[in-house]
C-alpha positions as CSV (number, residue, x, y, z in Angstrom):
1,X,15.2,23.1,41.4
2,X,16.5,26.6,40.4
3,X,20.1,24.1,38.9
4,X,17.9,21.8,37.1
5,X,15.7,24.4,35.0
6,X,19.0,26.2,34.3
7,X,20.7,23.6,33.3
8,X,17.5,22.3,30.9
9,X,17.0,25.8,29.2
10,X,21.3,25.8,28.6
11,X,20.5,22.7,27.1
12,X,17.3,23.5,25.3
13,X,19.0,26.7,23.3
14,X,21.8,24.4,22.0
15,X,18.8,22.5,20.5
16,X,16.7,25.6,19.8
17,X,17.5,25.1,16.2
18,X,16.6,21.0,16.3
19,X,12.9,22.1,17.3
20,X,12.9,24.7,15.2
21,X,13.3,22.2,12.3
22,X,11.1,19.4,13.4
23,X,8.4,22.1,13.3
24,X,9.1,23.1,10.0
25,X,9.0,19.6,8.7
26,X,5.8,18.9,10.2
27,X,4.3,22.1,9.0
28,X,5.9,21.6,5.7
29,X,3.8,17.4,5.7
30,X,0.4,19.0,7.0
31,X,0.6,21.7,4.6
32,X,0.9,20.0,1.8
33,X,-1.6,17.0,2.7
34,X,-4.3,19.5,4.0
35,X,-3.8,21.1,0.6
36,X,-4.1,17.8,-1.2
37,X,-7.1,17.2,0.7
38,X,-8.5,20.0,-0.2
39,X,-9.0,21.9,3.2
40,X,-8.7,25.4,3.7
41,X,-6.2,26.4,6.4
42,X,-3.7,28.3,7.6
43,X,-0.8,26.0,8.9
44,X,2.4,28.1,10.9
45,X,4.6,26.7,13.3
46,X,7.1,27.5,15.9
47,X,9.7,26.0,18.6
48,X,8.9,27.3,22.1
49,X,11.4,30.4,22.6
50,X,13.9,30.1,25.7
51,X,12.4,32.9,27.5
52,X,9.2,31.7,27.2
53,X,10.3,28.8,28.5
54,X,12.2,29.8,31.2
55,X,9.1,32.0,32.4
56,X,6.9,28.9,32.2
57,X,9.1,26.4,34.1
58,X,9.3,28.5,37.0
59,X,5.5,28.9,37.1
60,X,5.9,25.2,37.4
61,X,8.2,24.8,39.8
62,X,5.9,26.4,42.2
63,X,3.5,23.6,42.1
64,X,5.7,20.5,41.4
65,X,9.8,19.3,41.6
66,X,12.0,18.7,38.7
67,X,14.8,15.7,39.9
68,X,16.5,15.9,36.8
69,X,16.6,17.8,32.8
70,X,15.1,14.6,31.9
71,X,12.0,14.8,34.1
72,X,11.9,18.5,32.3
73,X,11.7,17.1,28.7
74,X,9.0,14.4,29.8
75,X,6.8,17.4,31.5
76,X,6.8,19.8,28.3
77,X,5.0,18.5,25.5
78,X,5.6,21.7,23.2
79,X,8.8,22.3,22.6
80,X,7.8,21.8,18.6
81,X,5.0,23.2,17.9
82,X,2.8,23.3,14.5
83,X,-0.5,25.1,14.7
84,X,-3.7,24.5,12.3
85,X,-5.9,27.0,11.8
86,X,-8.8,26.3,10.3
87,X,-11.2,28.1,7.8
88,X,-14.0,26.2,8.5
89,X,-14.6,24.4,11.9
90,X,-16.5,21.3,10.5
91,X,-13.3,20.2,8.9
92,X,-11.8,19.6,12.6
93,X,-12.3,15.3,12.1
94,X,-11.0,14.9,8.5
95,X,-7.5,17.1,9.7
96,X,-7.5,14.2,12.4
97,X,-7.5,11.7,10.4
98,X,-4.9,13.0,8.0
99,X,-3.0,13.7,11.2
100,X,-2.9,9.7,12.1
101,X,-2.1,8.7,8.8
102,X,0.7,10.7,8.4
103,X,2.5,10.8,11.8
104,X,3.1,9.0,14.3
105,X,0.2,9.6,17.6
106,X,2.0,9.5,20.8
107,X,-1.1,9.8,23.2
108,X,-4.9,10.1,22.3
109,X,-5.7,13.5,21.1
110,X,-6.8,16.1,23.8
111,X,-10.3,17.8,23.4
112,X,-11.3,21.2,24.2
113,X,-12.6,22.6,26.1
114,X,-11.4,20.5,29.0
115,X,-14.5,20.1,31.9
116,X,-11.6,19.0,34.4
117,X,-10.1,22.4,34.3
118,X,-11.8,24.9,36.5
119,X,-11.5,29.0,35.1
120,X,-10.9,31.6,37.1
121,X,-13.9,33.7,36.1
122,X,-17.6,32.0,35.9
123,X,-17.6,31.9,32.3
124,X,-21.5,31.9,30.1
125,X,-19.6,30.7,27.4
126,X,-17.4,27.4,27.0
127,X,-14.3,28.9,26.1
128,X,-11.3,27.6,23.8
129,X,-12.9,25.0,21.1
130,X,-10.0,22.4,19.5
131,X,-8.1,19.4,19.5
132,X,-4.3,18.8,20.0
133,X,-2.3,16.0,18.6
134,X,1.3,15.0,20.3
135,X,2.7,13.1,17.7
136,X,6.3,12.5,15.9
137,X,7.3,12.8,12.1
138,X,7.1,9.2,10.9
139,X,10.7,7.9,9.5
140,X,9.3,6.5,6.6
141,X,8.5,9.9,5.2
142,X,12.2,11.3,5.9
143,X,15.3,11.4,3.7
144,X,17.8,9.6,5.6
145,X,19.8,13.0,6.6
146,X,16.2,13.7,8.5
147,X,15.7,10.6,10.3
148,X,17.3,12.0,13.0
149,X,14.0,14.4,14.0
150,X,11.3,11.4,14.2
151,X,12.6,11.4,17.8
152,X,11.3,14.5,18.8
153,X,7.4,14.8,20.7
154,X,5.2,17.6,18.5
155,X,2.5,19.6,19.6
156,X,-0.6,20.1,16.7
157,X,-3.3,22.2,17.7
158,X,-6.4,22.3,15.0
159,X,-9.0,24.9,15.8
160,X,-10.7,27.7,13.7
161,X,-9.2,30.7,12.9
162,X,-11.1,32.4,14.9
163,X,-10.8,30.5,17.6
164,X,-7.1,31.1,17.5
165,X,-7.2,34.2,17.3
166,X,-9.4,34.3,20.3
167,X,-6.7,31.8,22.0
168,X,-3.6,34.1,21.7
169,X,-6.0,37.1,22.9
170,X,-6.8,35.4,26.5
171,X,-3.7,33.6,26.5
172,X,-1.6,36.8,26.9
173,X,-4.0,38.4,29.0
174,X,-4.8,36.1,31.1
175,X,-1.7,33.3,32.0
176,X,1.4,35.6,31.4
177,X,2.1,37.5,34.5
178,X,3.5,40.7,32.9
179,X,-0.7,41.1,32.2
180,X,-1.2,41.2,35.7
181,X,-4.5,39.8,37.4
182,X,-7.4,40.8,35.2
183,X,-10.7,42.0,36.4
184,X,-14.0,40.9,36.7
185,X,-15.0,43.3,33.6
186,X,-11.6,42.4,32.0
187,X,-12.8,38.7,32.4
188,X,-16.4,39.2,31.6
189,X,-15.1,41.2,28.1
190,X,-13.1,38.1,27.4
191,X,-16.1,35.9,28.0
192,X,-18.0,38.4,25.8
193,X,-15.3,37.7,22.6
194,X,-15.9,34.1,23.0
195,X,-19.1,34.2,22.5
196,X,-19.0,36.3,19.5
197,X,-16.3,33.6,18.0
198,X,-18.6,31.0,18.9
199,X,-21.3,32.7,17.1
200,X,-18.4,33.3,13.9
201,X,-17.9,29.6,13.7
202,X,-21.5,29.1,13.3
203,X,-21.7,31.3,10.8
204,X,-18.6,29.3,9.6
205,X,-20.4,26.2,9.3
206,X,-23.4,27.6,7.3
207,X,-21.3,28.9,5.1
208,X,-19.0,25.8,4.3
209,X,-22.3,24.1,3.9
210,X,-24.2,27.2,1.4
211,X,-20.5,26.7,-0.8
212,X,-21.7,22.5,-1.0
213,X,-25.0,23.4,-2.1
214,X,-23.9,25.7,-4.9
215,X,-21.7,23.5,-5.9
216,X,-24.5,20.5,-6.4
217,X,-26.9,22.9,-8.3
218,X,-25.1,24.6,-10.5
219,X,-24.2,21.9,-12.5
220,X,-21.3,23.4,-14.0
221,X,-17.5,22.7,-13.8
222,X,-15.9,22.8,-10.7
223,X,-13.5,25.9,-9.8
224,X,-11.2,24.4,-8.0
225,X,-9.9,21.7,-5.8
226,X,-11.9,23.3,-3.0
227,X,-15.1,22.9,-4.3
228,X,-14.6,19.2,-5.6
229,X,-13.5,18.3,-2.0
230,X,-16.8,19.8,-0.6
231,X,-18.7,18.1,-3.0
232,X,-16.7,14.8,-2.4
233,X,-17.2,14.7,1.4
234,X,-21.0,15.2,1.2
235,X,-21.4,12.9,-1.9
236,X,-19.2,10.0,-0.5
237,X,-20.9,10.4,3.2
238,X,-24.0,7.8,2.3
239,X,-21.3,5.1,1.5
240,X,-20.4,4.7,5.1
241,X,-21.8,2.6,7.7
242,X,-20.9,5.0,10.6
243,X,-21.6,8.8,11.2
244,X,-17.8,9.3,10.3
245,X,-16.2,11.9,7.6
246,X,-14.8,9.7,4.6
247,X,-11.2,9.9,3.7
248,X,-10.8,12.2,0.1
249,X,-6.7,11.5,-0.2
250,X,-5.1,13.8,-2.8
251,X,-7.9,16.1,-4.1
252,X,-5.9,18.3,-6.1
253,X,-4.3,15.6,-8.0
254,X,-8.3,14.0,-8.8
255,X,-8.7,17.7,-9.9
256,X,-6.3,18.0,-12.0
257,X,-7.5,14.4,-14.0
258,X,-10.9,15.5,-14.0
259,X,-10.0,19.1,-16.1
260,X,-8.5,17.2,-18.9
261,X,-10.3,14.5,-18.9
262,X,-13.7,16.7,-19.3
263,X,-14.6,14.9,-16.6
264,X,-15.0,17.9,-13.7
265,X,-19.1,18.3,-12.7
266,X,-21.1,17.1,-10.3
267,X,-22.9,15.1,-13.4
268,X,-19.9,13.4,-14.8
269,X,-18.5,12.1,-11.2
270,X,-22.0,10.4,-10.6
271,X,-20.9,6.8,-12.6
272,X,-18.0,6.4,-10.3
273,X,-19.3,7.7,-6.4
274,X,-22.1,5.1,-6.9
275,X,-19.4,2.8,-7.1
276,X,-17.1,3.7,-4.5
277,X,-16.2,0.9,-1.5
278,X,-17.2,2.3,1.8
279,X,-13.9,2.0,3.6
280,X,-12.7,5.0,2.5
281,X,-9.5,4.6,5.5
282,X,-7.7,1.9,3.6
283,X,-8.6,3.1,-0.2
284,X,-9.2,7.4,0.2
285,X,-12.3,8.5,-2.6
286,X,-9.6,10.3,-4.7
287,X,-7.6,7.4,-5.3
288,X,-11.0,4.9,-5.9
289,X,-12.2,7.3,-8.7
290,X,-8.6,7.8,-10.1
291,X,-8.4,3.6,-10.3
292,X,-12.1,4.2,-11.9
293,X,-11.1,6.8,-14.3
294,X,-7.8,5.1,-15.9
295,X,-9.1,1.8,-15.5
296,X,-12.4,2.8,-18.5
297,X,-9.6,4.3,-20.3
298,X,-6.2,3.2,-20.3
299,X,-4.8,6.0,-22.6
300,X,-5.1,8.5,-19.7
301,X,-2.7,6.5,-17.9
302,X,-0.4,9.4,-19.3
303,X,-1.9,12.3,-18.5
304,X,-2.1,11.1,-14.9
305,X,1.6,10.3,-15.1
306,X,2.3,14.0,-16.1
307,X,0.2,15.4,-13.5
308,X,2.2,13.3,-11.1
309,X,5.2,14.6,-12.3
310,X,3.9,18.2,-11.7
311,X,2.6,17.9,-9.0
312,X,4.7,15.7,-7.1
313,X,8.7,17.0,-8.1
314,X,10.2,14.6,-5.8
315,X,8.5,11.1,-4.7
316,X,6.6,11.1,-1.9
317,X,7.9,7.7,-1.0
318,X,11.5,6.5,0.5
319,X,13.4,4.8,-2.2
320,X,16.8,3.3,-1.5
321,X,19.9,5.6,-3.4
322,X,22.0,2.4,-3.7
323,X,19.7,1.0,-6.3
324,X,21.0,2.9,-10.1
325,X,18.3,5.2,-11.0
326,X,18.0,3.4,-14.6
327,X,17.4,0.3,-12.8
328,X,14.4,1.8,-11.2
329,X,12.6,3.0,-14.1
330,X,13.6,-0.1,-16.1
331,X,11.4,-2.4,-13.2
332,X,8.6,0.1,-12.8
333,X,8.2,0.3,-16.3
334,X,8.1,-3.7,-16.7
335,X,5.7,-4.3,-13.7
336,X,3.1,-0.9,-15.1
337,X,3.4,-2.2,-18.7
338,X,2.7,-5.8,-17.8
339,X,-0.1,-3.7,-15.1
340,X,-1.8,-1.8,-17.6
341,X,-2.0,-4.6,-20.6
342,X,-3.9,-7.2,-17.4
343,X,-6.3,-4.5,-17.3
344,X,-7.1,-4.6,-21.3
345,X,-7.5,-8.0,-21.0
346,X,-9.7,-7.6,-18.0
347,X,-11.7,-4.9,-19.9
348,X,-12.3,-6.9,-23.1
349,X,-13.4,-10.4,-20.6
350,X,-15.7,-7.9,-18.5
351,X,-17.8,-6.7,-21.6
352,X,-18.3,-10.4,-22.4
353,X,-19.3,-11.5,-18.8
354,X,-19.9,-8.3,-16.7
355,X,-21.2,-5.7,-19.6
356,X,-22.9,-3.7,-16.7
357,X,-19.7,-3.3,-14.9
358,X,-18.0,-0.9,-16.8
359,X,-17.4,1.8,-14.0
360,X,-17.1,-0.6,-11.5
361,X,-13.6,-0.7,-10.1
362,X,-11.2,-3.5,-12.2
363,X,-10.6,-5.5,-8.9
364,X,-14.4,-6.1,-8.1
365,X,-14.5,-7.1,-12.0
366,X,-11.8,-10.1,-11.4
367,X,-13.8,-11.3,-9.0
368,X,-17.2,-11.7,-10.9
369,X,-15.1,-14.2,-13.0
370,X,-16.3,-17.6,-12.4
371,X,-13.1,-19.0,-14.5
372,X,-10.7,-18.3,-12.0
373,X,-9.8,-19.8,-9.0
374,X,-9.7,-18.7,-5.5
375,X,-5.9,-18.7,-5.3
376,X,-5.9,-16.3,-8.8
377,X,-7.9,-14.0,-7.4
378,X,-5.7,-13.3,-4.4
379,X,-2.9,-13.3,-6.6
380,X,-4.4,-10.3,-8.5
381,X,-5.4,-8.6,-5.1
382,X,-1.9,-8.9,-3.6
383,X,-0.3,-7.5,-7.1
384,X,-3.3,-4.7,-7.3
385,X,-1.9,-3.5,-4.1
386,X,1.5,-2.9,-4.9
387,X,0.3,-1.4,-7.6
388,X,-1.9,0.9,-6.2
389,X,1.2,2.4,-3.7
390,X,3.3,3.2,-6.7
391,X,0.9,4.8,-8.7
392,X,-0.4,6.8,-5.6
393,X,3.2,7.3,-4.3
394,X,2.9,5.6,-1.4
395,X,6.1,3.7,-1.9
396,X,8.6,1.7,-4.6
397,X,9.1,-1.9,-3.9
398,X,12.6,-4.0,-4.4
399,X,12.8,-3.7,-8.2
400,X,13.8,-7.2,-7.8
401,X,10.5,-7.7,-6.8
402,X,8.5,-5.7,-9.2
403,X,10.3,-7.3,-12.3
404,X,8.9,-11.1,-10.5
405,X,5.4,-9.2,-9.9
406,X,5.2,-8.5,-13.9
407,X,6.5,-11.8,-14.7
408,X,3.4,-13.4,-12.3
409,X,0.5,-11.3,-13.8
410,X,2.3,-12.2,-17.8
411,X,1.8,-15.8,-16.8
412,X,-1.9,-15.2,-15.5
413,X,-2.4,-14.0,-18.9
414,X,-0.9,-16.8,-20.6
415,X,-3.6,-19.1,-18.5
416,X,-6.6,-17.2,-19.6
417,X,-5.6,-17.2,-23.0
418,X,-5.3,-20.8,-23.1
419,X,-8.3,-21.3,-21.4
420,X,-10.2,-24.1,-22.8
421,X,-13.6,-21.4,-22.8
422,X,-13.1,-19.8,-27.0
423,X,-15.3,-17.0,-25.2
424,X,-12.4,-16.3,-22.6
425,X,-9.3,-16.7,-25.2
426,X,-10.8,-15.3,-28.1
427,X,-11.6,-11.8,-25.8
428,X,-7.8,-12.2,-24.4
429,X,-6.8,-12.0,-27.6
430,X,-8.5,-9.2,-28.4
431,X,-7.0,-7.3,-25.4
432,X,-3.3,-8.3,-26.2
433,X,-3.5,-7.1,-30.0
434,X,-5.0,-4.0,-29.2
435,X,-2.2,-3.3,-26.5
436,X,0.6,-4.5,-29.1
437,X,-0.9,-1.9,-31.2
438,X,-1.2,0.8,-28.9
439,X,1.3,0.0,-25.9
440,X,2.1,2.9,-23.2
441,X,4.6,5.3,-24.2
442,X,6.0,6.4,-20.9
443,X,6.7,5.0,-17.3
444,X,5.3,6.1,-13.8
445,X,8.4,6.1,-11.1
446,X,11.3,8.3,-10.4
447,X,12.0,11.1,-12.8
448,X,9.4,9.7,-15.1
449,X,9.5,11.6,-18.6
């Protein structure tokens, strides 16, 4: 036993620095979505020291028998480790689901506190309150000089920050053996702290909820991407079918569209939540009132490319570096030119059949049309989704591809404007000269400028 655990931690510190960087790259992807998302935390992380290590696999080996390093690896599920700590305790689900989109889950989350785990002391209170992930980086997200961490398992705990606080406290005290046994009074004070944090996330909750409320009433601008995700979550809740948080996506980027686009109140945002699709897991709200926004007005196409550009340095998708970086922007600007003038003409049609539908989202618009066909409609929906991962930065396609995309929705045009309907022509027409007159200035891909 005593070879086996000496051999692993020899191992282990060769690799210290391996975990040490997985960490850091998962910290570094649920910081900056939690951020986007608009969700106060505090996100650190850490790979489990050798010492600590060492002092934790021969409290083990008391109880169970490692045959091999392997059987070591399996056993420890922390050797990366990212923790979450959270302002407010309500926002516990919406981390999760970030969580699952971004990463890969490697076993179904663990809740605390655990009933199958009996405490030493008869505790009044229920103890540690959170949720751990075990999870892996996803490739897709990794330069290719990364790839090599998406092997390695991840521990992500999300609780309050008090909570954590409270968890280091009674961890050190309580499990490490240098602490000695504790008490009954030493026990009972620890009970006693629980309670208080359990009180403090209370208190938490009220407040996160008191911060929504001012938000709705005051009717003025809002401050920051904070208050707009508050105001989102509780505003977007009545869509859903289920009892479940909505997905908000990339708040700060919505945040930023809504300040120059005068856009930013409670009062402004009402047009487009009352027509937001409920499944908020495929399309996040951000992302639907973004569409909404750009879609009523195709000029602010630009200033949601620049915020882009600020706010996202380098893409958030993989792209392929064989492809020449011209060759790129030449296909992305093809497919979002021949994007943006569709949606003109789409505009111009849906004031003469669908005048009601102006906030309604462009794709719902197409399919009020009774002058398409099935098979068109489709069409559109498959193209809208492409389109919808590169503006979003999701992810590039082939620009092979893109460049047949444009060429697809330029010949759905050329239909409709010889559709035998003078109603349908006659507004396509109108849609193409007003583009011609006024086409985009500026492209949406890599190094855009």
């Amino acid at each position: 036993m005593s070879d086996v655990v000496d051999d692993f931690i020899r191992r282990y510190r060769k690799e210290f620095d391996y975990y040490q960087e997985v960490s850091r790259l998962v910290e570094e992807q649920c910081g900056a979505d939690l951020e986007g998302a608009g969700i106060r935390a505090i996100v650190t992380y850490r790979a489990k020291r050798p010492d600590s290590l060492l002092r934790k696999l021969r409290q083990r080996a008391e109880r169970s028998t490692y045959a091999s390093i392997e059987e070591v690896y399996a056993d420890i599920h922390d050797l990366a480790g990212v923790r979450i700590a959270l302002y407010f305790p309500g926002d516990r689900e919406n981390v999760g689901k970030l969580l699952r989109q971004r990463f890969v889950l490697l076993a179904d989350p663990k809740e605390f506190p655990d009933g199958a785990v009996k405490p030493a002391y008869d505790k009044r209170f229920s103890g540690y309150w959170a949720t751990h992930y075990r999870l892996r980086l996803n490739d897709s997200n990794l330069a290719d000089t990364q790839k090599r961490y998406a092997d390695a398992k991840v521990e992500v705990q999300v609780a309050s920050v008090l909570m954590h606080a409270w968890a280091e406290v009674e961890h050190d005290l309580a499990y490490k053996p240098s602490a000695g046994q504790l008490s009954i009074d030493e026990y009972a004070a620890l009970d006693e702290i629980n309670g208080l944090v359990l009180t403090g996330e209370i208190a938490l909750e009220r407040l996160q909820r008191a911060l929504e409320r001012r938000v709705e009433r005051r009717g003025a601008a809002f401050s920051n991407h904070y208050e707009l995700a508050a105001y989102l979550y509780d505003a977007a809740k009545p869509l859903l079918e289920s009892a479940a948080e909505p997905v908000v996506g990339r708040v700060d980027v919505l945040y930023q569209l809504l300040k120059r686009t005068q856009l930013a109140t409670p009062e402004a945002l009402q047009p487009f939540i009352r027509t937001l699709e409920a499944d908020t897991e495929r399309r996040p709200v951000a992302e639907q009132i973004i569409d909404q926004i750009i879609a009523a007005d195709l000029t602010k196409y630009e200033i949601y490319a620049d915020i882009q550009r600020e706010l996202r340095p380098e893409p958030a998708y993989a792209v392929t570096a064989a492809v020449p970086e011209d060759e790129w922007n030449s296909a992305i600007g093809a497919f979002m030119t021949s994007w943006i003038k569709f949606e003109r003409v789409v505009r111009e049609l849906g004031e003469v059949y669908q005048p009601e539908a102006r906030h309604v989202p462009t794709i719902r618009v197409i399919m009020m049309f009774p002058f398409l066909v099935r098979e068109t409609k489709l069409q559109i929906e498959r193209i809208r989704r492409v389109r919808n991962a590169l503006v979003h930065g999701m992810e590039v396609p082939d620009p092979q591809y893109l460049r047949v995309l444009a060429t697809e929705l330029d010949d759905i045009m050329t239909t409709l404007a010889n559709n035998p309907s003078v109603e349908v022509s006659e507004a396509v027409r109108r849609a193409l000269e007003t583009f011609n007159r006024e086409p985009p200035l500026f492209a949406l891909g890599r190094n855009a400028g």
